[in-house]
C-alpha positions as a printed NumPy array, in Angstrom:
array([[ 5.718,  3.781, 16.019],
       [ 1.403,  3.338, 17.094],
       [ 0.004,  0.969, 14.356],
       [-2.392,  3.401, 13.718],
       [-0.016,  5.556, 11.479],
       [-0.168,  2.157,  9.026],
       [-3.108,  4.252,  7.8  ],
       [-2.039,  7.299,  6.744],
       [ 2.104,  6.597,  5.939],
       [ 3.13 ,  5.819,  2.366],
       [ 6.592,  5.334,  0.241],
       [ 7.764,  9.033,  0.378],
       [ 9.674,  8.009, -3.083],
       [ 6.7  ,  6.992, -5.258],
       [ 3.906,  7.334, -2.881],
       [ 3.207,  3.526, -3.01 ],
       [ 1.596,  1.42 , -0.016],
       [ 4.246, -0.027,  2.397],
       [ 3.904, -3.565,  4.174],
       [ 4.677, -3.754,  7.828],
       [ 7.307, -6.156,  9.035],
       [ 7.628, -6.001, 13.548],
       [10.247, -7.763, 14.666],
       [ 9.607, -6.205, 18.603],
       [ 6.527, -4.602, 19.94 ],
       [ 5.287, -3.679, 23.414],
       [ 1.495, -3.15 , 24.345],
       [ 1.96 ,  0.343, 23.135],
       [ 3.936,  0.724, 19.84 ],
       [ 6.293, -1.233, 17.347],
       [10.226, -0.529, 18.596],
       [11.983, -3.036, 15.873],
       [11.116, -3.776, 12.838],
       [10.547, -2.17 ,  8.84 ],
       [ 8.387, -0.269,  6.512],
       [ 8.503, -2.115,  2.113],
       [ 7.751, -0.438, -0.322],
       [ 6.719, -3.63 , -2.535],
       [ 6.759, -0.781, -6.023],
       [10.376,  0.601, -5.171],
       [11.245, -2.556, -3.298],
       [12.809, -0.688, -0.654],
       [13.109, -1.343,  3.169],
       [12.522,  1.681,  5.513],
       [13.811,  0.438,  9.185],
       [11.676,  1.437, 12.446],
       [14.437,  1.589, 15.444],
       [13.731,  2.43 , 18.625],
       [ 9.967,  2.752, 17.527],
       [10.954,  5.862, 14.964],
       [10.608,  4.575, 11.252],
       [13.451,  5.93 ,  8.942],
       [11.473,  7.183,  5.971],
       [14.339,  9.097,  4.159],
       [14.951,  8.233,  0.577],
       [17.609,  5.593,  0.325],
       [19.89 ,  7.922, -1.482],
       [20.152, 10.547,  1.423],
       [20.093,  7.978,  4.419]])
């Protein structure tokens, strides 16, 4: 995932801001790491540098 999409993503539950947590990153993009939605307190994981942004009921 390019840091760049920090801009325009958002919680697709309540349309909140997420916080950024990388846990790997190469010059490029972020590979590891998760999306929080701090008003649904959720965690939306990036693996393999693709963030998981389904709702946690249909994951």
């Amino acid at each position: 995932m390019k840091r760049s999409l920090m801009e325009i993503l958002c919680c697709p539950v309540c349309k909140g801001d997420l916080t950024l947590r990388v846990d790997a990153e190469d010059e490029k993009e972020i590979l590891e790491g998760s999306l929080h939605c701090g008003a649904c307190n959720v965690d939306y994981p990036i693996t393999g540098g693709i963030p998981n942004l389904l709702p946690p009921a249909t994951r």
